[in-house]
Biopython code that builds the backbone (N, CA, C, O; Angstrom):
import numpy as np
from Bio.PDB.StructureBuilder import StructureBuilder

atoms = [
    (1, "UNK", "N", (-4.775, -11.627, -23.473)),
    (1, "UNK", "CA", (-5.870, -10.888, -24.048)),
    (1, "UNK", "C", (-6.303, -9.807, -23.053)),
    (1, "UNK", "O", (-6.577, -10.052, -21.878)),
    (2, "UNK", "N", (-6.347, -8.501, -23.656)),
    (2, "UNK", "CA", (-7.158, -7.285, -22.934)),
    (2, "UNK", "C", (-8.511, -7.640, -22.542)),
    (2, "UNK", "O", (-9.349, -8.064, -23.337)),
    (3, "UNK", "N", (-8.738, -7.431, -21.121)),
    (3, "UNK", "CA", (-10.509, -7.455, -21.060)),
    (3, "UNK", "C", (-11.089, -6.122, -20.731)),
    (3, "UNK", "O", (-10.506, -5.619, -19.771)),
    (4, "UNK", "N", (-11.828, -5.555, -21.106)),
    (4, "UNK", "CA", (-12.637, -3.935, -20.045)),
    (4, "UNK", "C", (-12.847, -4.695, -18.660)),
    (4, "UNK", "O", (-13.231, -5.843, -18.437)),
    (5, "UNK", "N", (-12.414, -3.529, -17.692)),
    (5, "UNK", "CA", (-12.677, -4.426, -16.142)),
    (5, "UNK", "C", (-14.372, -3.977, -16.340)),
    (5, "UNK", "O", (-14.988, -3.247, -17.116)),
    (6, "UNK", "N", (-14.756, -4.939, -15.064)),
    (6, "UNK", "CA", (-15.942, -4.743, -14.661)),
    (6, "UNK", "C", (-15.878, -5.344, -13.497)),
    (6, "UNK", "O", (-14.903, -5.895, -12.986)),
    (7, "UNK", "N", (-17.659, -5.143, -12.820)),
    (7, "UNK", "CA", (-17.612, -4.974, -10.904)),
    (7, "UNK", "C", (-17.869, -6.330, -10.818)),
    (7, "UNK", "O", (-18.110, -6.484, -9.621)),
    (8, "UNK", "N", (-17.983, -7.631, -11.471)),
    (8, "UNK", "CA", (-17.487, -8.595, -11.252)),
    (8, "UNK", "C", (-15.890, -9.354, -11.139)),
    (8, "UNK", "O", (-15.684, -10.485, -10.699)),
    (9, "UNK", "N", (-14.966, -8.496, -11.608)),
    (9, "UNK", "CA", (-13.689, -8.787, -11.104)),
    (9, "UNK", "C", (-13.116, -7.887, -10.112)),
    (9, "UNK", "O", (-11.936, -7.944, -9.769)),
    (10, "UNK", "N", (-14.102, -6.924, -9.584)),
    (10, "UNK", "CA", (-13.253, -6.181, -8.312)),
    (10, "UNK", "C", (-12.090, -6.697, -7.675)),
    (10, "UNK", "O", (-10.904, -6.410, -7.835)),
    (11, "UNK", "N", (-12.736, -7.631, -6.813)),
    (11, "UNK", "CA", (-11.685, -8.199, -5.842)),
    (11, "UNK", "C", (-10.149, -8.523, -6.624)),
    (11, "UNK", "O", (-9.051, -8.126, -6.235)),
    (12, "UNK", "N", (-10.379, -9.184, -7.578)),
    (12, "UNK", "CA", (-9.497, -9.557, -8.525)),
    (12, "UNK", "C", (-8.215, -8.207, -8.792)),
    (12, "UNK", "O", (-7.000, -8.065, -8.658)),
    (13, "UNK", "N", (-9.327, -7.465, -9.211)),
    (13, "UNK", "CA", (-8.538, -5.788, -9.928)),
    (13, "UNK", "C", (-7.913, -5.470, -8.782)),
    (13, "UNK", "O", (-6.729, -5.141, -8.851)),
    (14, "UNK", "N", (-8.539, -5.503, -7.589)),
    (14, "UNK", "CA", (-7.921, -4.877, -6.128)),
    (14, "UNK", "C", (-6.832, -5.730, -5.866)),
    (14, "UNK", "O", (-5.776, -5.216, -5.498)),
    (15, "UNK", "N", (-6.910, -6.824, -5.983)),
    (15, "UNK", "CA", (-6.190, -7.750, -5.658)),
    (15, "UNK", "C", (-4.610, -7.271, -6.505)),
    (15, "UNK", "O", (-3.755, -7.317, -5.620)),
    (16, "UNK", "N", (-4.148, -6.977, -7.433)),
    (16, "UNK", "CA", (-3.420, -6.918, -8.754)),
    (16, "UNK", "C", (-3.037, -5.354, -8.226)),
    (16, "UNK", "O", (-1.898, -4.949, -7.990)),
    (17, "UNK", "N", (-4.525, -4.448, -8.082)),
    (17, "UNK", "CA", (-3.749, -2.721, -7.847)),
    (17, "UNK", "C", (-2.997, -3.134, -6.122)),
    (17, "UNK", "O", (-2.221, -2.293, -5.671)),
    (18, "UNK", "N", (-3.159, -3.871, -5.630)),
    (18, "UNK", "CA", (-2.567, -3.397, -4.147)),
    (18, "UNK", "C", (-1.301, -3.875, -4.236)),
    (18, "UNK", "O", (-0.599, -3.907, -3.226)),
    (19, "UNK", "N", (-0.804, -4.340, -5.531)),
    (19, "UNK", "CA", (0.691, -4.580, -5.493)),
    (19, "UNK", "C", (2.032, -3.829, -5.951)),
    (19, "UNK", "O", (3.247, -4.023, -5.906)),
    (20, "UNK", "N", (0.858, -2.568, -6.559)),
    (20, "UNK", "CA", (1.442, -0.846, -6.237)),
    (20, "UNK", "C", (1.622, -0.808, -5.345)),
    (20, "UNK", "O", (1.045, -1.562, -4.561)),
    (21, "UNK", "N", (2.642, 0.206, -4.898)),
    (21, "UNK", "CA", (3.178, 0.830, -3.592)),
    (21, "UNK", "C", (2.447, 1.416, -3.111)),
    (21, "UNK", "O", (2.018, 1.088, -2.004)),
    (22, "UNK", "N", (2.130, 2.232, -3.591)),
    (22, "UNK", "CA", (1.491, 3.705, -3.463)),
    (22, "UNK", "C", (-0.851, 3.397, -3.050)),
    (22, "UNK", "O", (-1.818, 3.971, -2.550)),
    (23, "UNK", "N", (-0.408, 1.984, -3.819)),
    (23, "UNK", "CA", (-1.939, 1.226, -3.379)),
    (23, "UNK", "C", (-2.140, 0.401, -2.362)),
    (23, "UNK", "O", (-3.228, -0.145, -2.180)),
    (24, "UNK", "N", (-0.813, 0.176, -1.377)),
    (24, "UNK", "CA", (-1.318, -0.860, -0.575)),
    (24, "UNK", "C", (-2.923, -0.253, 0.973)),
    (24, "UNK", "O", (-3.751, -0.879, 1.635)),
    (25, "UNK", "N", (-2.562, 1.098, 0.841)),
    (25, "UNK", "CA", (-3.645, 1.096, 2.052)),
    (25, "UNK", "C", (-5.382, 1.240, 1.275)),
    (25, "UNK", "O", (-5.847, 1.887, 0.336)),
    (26, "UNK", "N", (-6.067, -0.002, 2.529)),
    (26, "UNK", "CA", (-6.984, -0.070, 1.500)),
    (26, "UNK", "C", (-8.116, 0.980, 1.205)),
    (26, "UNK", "O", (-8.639, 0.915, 0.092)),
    (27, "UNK", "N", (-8.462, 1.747, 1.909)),
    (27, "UNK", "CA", (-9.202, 2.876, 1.908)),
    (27, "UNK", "C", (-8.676, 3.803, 0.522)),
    (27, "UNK", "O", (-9.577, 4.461, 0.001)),
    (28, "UNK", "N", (-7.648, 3.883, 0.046)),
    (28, "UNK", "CA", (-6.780, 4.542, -0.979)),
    (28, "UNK", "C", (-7.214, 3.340, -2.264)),
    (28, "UNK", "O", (-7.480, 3.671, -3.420)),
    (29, "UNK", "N", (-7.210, 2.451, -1.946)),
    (29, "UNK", "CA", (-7.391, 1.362, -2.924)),
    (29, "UNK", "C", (-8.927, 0.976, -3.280)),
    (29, "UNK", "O", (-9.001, 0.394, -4.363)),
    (30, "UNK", "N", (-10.217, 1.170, -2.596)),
    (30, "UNK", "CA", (-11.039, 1.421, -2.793)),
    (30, "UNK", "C", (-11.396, 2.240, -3.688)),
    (30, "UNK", "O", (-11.871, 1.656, -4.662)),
    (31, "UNK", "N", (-11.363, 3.733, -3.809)),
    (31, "UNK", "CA", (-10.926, 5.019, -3.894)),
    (31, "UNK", "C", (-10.549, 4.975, -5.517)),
    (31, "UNK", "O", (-11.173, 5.655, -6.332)),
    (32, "UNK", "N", (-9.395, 4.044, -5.904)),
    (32, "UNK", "CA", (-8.968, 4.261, -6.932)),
    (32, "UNK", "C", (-9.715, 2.925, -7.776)),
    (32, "UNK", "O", (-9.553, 2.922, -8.996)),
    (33, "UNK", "N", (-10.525, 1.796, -7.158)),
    (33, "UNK", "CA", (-11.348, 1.111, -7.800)),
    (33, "UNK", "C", (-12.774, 2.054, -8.421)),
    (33, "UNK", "O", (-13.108, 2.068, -9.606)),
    (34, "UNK", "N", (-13.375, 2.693, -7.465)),
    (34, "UNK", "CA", (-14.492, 3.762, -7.260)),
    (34, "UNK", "C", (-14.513, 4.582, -8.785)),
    (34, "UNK", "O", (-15.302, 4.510, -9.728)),
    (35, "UNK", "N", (-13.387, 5.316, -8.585)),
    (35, "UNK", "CA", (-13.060, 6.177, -9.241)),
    (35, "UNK", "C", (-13.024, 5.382, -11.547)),
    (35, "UNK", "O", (-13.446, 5.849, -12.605)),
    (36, "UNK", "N", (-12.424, 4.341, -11.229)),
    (36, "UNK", "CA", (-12.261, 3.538, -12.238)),
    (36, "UNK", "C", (-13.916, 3.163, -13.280)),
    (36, "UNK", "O", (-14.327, 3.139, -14.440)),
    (37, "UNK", "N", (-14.373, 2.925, -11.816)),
    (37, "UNK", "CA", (-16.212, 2.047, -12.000)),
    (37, "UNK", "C", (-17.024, 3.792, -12.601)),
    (37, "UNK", "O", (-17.825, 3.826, -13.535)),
    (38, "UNK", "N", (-16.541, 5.162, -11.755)),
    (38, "UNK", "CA", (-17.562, 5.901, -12.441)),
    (38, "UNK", "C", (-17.031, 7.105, -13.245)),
    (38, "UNK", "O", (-17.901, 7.827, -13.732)),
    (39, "UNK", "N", (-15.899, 7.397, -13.437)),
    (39, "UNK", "CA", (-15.727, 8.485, -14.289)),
    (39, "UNK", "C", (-15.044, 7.658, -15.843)),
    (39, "UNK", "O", (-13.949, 7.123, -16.014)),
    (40, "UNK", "N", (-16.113, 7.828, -16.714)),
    (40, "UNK", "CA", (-15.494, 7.610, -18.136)),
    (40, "UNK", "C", (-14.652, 7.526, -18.967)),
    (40, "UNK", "O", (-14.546, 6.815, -19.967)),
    (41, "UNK", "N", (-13.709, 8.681, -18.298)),
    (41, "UNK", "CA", (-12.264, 9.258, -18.718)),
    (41, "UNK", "C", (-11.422, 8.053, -18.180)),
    (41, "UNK", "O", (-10.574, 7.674, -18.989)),
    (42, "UNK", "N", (-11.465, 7.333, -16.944)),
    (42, "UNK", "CA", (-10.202, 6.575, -16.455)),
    (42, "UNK", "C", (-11.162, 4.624, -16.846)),
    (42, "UNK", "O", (-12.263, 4.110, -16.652)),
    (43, "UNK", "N", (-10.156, 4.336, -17.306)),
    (43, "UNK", "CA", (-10.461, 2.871, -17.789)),
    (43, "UNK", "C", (-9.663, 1.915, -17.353)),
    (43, "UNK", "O", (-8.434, 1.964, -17.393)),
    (44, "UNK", "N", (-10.353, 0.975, -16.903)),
    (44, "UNK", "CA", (-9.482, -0.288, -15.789)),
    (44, "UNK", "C", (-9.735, -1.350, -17.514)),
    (44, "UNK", "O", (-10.596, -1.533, -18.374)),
    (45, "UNK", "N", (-8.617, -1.691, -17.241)),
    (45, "UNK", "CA", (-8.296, -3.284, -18.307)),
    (45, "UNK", "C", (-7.818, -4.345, -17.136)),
    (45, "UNK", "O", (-7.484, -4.186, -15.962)),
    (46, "UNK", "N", (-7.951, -5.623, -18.083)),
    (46, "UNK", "CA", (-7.238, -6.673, -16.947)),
    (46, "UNK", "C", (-6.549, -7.909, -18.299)),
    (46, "UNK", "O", (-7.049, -7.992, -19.421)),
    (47, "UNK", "N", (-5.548, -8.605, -17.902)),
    (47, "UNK", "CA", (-4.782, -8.836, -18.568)),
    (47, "UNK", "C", (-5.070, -10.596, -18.669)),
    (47, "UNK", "O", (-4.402, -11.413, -18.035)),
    (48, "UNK", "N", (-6.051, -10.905, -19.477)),
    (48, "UNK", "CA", (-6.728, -12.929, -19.112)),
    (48, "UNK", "C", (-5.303, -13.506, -20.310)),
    (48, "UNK", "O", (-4.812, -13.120, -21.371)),
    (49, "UNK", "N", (-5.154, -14.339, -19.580)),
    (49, "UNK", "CA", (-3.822, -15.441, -20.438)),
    (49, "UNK", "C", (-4.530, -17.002, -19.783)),
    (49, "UNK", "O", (-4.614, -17.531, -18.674)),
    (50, "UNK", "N", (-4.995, -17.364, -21.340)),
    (50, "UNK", "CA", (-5.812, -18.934, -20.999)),
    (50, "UNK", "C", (-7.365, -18.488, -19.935)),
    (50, "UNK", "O", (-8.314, -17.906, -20.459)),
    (51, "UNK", "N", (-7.367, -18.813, -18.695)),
    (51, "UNK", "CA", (-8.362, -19.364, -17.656)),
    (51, "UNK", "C", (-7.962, -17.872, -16.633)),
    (51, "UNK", "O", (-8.809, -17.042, -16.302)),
    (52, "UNK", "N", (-6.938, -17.827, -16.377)),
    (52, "UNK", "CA", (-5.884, -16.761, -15.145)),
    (52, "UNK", "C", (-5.820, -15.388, -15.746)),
    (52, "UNK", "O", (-5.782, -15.086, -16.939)),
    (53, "UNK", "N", (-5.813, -14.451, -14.455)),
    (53, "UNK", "CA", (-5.936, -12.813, -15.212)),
    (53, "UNK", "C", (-4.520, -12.304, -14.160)),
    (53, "UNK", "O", (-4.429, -11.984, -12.974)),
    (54, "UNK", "N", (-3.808, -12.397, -14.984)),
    (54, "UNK", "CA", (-2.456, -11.736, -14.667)),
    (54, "UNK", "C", (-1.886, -10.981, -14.329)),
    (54, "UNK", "O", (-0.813, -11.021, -13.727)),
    (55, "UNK", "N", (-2.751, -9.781, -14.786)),
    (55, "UNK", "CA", (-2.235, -8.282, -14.817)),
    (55, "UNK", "C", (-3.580, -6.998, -14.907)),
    (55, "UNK", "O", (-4.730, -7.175, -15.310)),
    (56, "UNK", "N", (-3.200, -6.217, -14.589)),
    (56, "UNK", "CA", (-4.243, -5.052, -14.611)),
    (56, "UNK", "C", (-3.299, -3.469, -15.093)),
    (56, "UNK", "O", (-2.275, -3.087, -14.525)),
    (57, "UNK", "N", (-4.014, -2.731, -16.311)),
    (57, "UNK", "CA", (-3.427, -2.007, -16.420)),
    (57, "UNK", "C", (-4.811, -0.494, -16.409)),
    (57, "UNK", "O", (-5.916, -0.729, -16.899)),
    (58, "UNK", "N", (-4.544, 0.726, -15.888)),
    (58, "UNK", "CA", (-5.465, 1.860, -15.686)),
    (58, "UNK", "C", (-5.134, 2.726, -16.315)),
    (58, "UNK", "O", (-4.048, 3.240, -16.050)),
    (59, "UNK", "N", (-5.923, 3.231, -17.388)),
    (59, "UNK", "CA", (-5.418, 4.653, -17.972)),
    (59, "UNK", "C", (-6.899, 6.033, -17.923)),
    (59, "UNK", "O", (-8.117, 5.993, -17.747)),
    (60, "UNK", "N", (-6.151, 6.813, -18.119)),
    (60, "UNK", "CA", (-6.831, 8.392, -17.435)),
    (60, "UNK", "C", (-6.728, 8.956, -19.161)),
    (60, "UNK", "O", (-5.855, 9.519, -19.820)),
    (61, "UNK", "N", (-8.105, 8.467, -19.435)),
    (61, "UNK", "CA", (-7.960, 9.744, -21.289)),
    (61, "UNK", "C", (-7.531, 11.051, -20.850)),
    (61, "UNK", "O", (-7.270, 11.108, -19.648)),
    (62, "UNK", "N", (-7.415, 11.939, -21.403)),
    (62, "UNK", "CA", (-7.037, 13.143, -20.675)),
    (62, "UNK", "C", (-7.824, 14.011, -21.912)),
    (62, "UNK", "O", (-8.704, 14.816, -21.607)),
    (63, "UNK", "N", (-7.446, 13.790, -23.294)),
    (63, "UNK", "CA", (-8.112, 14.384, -23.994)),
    (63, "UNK", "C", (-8.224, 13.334, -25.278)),
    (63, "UNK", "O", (-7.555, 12.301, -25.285)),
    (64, "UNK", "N", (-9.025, 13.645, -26.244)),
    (64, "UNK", "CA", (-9.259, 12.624, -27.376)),
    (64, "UNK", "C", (-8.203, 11.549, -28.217)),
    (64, "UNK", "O", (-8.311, 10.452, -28.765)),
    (65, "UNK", "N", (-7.039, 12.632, -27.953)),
    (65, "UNK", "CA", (-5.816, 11.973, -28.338)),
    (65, "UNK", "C", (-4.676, 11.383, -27.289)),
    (65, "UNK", "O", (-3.582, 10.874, -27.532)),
    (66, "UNK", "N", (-5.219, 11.595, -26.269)),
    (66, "UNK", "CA", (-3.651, 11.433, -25.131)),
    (66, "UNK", "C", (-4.823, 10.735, -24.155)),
    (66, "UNK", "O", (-6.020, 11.012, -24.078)),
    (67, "UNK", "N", (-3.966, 9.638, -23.376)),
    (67, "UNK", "CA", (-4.174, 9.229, -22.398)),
    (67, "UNK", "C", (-3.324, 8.530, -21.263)),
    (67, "UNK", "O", (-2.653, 7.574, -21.653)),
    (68, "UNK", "N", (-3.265, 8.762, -20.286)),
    (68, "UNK", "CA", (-2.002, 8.440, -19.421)),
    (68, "UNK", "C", (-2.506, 6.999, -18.426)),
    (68, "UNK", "O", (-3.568, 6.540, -18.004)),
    (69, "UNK", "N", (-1.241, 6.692, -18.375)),
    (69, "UNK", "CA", (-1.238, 5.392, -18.345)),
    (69, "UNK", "C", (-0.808, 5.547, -16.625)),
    (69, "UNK", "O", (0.246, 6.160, -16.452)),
    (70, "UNK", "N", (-1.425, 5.119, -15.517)),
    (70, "UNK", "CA", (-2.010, 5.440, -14.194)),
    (70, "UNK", "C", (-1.367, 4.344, -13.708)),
    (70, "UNK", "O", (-0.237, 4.381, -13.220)),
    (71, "UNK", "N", (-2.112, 3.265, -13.832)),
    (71, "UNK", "CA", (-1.739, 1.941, -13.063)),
    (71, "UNK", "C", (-1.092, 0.868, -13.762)),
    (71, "UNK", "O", (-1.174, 1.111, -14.966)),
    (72, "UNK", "N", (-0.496, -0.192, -13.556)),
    (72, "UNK", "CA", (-0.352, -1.137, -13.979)),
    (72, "UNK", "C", (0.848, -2.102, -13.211)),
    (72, "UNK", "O", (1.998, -1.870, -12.838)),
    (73, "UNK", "N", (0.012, -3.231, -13.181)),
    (73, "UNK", "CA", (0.730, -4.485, -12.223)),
    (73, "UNK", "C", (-0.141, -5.615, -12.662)),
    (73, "UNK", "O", (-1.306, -5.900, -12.938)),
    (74, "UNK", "N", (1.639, -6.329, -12.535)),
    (74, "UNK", "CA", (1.136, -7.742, -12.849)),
    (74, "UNK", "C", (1.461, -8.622, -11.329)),
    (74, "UNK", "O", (2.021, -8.148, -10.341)),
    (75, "UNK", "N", (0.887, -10.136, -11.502)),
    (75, "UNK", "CA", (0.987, -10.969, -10.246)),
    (75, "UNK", "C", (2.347, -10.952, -10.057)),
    (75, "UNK", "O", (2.980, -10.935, -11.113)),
    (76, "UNK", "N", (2.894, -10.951, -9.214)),
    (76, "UNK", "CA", (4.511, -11.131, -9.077)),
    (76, "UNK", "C", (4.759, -12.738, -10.151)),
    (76, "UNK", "O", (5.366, -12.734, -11.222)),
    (77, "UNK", "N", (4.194, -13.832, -9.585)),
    (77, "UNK", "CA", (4.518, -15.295, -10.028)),
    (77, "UNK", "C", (4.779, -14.554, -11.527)),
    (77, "UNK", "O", (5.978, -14.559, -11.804)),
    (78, "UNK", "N", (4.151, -14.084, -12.287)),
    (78, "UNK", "CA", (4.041, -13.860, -13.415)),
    (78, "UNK", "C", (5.323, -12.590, -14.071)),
    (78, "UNK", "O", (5.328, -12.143, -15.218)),
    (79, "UNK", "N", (6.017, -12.342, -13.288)),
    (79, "UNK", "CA", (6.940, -10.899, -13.389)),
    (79, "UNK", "C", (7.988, -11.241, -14.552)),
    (79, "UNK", "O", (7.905, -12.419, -14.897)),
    (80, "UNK", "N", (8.478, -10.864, -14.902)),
    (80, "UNK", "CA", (10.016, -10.719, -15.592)),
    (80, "UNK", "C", (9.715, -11.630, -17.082)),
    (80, "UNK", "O", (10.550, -12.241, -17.749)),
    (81, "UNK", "N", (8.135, -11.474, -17.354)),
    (81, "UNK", "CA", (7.565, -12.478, -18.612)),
    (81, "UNK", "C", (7.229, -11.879, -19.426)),
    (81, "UNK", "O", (6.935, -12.506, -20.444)),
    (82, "UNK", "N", (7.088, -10.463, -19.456)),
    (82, "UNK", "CA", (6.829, -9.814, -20.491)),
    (82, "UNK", "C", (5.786, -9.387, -20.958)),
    (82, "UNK", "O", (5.607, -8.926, -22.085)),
    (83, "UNK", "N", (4.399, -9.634, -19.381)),
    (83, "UNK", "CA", (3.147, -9.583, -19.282)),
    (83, "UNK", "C", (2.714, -7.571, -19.257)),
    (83, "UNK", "O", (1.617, -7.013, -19.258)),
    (84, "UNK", "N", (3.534, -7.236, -19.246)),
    (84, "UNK", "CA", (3.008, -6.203, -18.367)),
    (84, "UNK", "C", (3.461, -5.464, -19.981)),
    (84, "UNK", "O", (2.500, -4.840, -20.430)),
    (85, "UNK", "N", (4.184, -5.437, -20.520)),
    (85, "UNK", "CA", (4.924, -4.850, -21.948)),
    (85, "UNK", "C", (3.469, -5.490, -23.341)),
    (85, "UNK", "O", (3.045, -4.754, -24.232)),
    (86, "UNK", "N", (3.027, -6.893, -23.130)),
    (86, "UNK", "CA", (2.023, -7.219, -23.903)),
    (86, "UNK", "C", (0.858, -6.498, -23.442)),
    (86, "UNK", "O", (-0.194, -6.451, -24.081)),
    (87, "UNK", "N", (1.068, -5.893, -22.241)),
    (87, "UNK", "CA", (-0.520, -5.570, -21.743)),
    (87, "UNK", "C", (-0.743, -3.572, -22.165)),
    (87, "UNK", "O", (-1.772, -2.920, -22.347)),
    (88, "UNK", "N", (0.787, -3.139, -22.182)),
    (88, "UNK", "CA", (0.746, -2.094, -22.970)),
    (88, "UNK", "C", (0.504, -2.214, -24.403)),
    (88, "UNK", "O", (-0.422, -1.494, -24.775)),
    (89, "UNK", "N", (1.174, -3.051, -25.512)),
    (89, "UNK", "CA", (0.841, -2.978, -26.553)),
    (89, "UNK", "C", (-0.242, -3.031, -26.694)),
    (89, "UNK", "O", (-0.731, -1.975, -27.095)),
    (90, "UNK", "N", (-1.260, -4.246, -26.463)),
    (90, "UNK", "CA", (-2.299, -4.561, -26.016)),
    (90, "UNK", "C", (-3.345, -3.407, -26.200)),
    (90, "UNK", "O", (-4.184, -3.210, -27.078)),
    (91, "UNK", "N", (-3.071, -2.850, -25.291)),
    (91, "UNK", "CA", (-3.564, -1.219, -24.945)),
    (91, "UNK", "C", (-3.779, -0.235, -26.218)),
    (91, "UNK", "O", (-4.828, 0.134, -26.746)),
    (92, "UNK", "N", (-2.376, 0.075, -26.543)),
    (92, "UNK", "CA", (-2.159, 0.805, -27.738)),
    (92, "UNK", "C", (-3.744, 0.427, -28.829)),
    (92, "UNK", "O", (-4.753, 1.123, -28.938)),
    (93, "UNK", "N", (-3.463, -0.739, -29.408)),
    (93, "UNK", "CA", (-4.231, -1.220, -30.090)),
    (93, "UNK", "C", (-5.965, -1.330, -29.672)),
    (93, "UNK", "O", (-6.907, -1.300, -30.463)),
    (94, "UNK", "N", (-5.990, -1.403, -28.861)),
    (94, "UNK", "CA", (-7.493, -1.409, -28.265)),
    (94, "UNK", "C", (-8.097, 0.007, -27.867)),
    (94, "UNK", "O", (-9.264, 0.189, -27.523)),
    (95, "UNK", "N", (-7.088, 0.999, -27.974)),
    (95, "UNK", "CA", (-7.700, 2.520, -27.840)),
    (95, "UNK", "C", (-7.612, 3.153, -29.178)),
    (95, "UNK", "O", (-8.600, 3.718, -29.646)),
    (96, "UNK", "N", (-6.316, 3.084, -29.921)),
    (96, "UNK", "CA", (-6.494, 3.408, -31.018)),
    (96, "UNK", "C", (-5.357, 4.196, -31.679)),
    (96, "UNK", "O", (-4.923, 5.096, -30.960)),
    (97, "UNK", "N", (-5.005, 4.121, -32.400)),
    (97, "UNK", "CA", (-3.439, 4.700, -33.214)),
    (97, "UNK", "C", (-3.404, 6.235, -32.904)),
    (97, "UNK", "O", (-2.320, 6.675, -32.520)),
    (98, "UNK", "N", (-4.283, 6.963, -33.003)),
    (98, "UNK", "CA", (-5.270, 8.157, -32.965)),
    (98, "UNK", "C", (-4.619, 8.419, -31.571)),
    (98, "UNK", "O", (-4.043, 9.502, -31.470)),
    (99, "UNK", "N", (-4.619, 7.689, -30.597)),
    (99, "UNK", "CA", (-4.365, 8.090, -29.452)),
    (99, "UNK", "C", (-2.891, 7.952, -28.711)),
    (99, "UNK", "O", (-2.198, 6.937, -28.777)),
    (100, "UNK", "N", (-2.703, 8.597, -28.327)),
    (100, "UNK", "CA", (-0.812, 8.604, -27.938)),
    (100, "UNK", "C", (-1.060, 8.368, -26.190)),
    (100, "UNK", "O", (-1.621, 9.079, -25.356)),
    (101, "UNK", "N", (-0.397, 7.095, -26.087)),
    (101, "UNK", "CA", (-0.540, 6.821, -24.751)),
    (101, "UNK", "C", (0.942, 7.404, -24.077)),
    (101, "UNK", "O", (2.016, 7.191, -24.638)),
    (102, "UNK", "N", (0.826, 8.174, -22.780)),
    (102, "UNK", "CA", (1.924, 8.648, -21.923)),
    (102, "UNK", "C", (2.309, 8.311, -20.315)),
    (102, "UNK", "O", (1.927, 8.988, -19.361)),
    (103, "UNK", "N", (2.947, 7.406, -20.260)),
    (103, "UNK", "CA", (2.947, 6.890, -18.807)),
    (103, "UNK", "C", (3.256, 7.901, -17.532)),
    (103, "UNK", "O", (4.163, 8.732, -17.592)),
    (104, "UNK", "N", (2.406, 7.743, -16.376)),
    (104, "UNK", "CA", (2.393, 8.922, -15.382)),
    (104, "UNK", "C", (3.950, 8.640, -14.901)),
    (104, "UNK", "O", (4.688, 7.758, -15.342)),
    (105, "UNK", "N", (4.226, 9.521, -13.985)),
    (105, "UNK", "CA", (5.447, 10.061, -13.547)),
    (105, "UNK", "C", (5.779, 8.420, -12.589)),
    (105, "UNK", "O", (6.876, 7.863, -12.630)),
    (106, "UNK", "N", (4.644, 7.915, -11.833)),
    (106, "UNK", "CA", (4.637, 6.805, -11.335)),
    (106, "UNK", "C", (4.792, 5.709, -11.623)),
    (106, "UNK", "O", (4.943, 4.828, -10.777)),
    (107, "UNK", "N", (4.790, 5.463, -13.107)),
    (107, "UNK", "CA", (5.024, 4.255, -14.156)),
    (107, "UNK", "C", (5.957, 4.259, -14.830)),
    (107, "UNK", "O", (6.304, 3.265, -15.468)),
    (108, "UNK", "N", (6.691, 5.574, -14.851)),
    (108, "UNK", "CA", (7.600, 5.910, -15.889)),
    (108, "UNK", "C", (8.824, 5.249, -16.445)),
    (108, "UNK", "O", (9.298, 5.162, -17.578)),
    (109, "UNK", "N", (9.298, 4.658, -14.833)),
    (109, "UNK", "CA", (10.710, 3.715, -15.427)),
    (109, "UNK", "C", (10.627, 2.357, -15.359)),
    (109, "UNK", "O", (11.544, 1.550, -15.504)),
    (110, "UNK", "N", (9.119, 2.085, -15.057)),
    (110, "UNK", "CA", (8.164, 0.567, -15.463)),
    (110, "UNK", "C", (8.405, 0.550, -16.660)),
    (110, "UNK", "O", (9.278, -0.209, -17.078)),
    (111, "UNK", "N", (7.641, 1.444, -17.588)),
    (111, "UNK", "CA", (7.180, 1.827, -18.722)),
    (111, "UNK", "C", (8.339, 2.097, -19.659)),
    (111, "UNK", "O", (8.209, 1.483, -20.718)),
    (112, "UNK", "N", (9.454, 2.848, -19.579)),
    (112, "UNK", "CA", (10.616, 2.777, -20.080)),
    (112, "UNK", "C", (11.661, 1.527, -20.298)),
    (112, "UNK", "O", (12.302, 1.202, -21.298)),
    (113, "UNK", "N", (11.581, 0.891, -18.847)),
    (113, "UNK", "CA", (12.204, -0.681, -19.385)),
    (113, "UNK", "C", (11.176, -1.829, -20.612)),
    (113, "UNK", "O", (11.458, -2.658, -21.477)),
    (114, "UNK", "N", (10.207, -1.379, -20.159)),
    (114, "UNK", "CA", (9.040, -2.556, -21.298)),
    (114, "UNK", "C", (9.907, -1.706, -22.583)),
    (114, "UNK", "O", (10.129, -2.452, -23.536)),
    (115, "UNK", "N", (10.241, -0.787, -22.696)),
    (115, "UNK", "CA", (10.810, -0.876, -24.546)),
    (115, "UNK", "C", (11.917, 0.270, -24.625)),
    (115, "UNK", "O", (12.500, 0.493, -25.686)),
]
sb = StructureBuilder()
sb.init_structure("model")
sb.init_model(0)
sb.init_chain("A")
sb.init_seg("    ")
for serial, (resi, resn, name, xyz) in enumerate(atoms, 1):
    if name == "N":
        sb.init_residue(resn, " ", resi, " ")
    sb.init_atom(name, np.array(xyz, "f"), 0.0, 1.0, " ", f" {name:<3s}", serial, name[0])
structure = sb.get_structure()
């Protein structure tokens, strides 16, 4: 199940973004939590299965119809399950048909193997 993040799962969300590459230093990883908590346009999700939150996925609206798809990682334990492909569909459906989601240059061949 999709959740909207919020500043009660920080640690959690941080925990999940620092297993990006490009997120492990934490000052950079702050930064891109920050950024999540106050501009409107970029939206943190987190990925709850049962009790456990698995996965975290970030997208950047860009305009009413398009929004790009920024972050997304799941726990390793959890990898090669198909968490991260439910957490896009997921997505789709919870923003809206209306909207055409486009994965950044950084997700791209993540995002290409899920389908």
């Amino acid at each position: 199940m999709l959740i909207r993040y919020k500043k009660s799962y920080e640690k959690i969300a941080m925990g999940l973004l620092s297993f990006i590459p490009s997120e492990k230093e934490i000052k950079l990883l702050l930064q891109t939590v920050q950024k999540y908590e106050e501009d409107e346009n970029w939206q943190l999700f987190l990925w709850k299965d049962d009790e456990d939150i698995l996965g975290v996925v970030g997208v950047h609206l860009t305009s009413e119809h398009e929004a790009i798809i920024e972050h997304i990682s799941v726990n390793p334990s959890y990898r090669a399950e198909g968490v991260g492909k439910k957490m896009i569909l997921a997505l789709e459906q919870f923003i809206g048909a209306d909207v055409h989601l486009v994965p950044s240059q950084a997700i791209k061949s993540y995002f290409n193997k899920c389908f």
